[in-house]
Structures are given as structure tokens and as C-alpha cells.
C-alpha positions in Angstrom: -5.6 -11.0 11.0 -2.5 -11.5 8.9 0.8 -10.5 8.7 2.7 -10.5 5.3 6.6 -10.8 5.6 9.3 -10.5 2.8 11.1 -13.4 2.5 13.7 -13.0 -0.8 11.8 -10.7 -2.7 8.8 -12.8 -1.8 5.6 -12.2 0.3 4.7 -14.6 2.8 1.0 -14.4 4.3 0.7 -15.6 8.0 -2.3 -16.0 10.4 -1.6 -14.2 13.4 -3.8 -16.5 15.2 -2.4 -19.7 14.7 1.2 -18.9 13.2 0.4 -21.1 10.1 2.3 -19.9 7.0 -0.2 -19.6 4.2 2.8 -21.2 1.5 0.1 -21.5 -1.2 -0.3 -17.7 -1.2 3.4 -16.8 -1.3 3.9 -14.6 -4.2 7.0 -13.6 -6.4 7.1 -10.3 -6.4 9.8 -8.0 -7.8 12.4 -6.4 -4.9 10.7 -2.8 -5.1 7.0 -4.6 -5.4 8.2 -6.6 -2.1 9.6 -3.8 -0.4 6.2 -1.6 -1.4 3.8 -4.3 0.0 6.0 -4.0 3.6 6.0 -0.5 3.8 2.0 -0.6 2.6 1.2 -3.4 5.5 3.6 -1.0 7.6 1.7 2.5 7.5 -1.3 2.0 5.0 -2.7 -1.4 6.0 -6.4 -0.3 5.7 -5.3 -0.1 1.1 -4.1 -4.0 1.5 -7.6 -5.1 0.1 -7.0 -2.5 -3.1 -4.1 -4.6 -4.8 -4.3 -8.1 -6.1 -0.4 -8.9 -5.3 -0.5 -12.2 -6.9 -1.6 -10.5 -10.8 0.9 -7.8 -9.3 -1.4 -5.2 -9.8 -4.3 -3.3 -8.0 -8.0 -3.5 -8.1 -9.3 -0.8 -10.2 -13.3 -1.3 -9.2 -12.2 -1.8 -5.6 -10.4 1.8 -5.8 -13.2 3.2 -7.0 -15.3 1.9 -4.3 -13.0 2.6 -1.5 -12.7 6.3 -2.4 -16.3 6.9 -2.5 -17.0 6.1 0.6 -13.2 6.3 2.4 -12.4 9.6 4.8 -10.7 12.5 3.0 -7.8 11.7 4.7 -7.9 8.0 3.7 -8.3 8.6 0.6 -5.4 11.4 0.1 -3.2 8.3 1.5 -4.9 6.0 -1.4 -4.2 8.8 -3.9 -0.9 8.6 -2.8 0.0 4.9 -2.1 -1.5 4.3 -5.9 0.3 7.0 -7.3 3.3 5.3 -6.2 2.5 1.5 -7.1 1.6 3.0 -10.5 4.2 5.3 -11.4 2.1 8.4 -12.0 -0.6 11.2 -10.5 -3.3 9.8 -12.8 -5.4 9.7 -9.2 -4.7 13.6 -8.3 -2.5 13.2 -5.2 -2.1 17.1 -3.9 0.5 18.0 -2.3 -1.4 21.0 -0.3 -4.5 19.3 0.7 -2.3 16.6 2.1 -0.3 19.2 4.4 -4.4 20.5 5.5 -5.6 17.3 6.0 -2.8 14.6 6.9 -2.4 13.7 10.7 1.3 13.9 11.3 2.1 10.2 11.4 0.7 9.8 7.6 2.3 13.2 6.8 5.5 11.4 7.8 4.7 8.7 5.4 4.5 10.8 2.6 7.6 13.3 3.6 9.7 9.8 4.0 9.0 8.8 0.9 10.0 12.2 -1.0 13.3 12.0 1.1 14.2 8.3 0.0 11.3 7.4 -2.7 11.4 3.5 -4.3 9.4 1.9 -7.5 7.6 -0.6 -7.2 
């Protein structure tokens, strides 16, 4: 298990086990890409594997993938967390299946988002 913290607009990778800072991973990453990796390891952890945060970018074939065989409620919160990191609704995020399908803490993720939404 790891644990990513934001250190100046930088991403930090440690082992959970053994504490040991994993320095040769540390990434630079932009102030909104830091602060959407944190709120992504916060509330989505499960998506972590769909980004490659060192090319600053995310894992087209692994999306694919993961939303064929995800839950429908895991993969309206991938719709969503990519729609965000990208900047659009090229994955068809719906608003109305999420308020059917979304349990209420991932319903909050969403609704806090709308209320204070960031750019990665």
C-alpha cells in the first residue's frame, strides 16, 4: 500500500509498510495536477492505476479496460474523475444516472466539486 502526499506542488510516493519515501518517483506536477491527484487518492483511490502522473497524463487502454469490466457506479465516478483531469465530457458523465446510481459518499464527491470545481 502507498500513500502519495503533496509536497510543493509535488507528489511524493510512500510505503505504508515501511515509511520509506520512494524520492525517485516524486513527480512535478502542476498546483491543480497536485491538488487533483490528493483529492483522487482521497475519494477515488480505486482510478490511481488509470493515470500515468509522471507523463502527466492518463492511461487511455487501461480506461478502456477498467470500464468494461468496473461496477456502474465505478465507472460513473471514472466518467467523472476523467472528465475532470481532461477538461471535457468526451467519456459521457451523466448527471441523472449519477443521482440513480451514486451512494451518497461519491454523490458528495461529485456535488463538492460543482460547488468549488479546480483544473487540473
Amino acid at each position: 500500500m502507498v500513500t502519495l502526499r503533496h509536497i510543493k506542488y509535488s507528489v511524493v510516493i510512500i510505503d505504508e509498510n515501511t515509511g520509506i519515501e520512494m524520492n525517485k518517483l516524486n513527480i512535478s506536477l502542476s498546483e491543480g495536477q497536485a491538488k487533483y491527484v490528493l483529492w483522487l487518492e482521497e475519494n477515488m483511490p480505486f482510478l490511481l492505476p488509470l493515470f500515468d502522473f509522471e507523463e502527466r497524463s492518463y492511461k487511455p487502454e487501461a480506461v478502456k479496460q477498467y470500464l468494461e469490466v468496473a461496477s456502474h457506479g465505478e465507472t460513473i465516478m471514472a466518467r467523472f474523475a476523467l472528465g475532470v483531469w481532461r477538461h471535457n465530457d468526451e467519456l459521457n458523465f451523466d448527471f441523472i444516472d449519477a443521482a440513480q446510481t451514486l451512494d451518497v459518499k461519491n454523490m458528495k464527491v461529485v456535488t463538492d466539486w460543482l460547488k468549488n470545481p479546480f483544473w487540473p
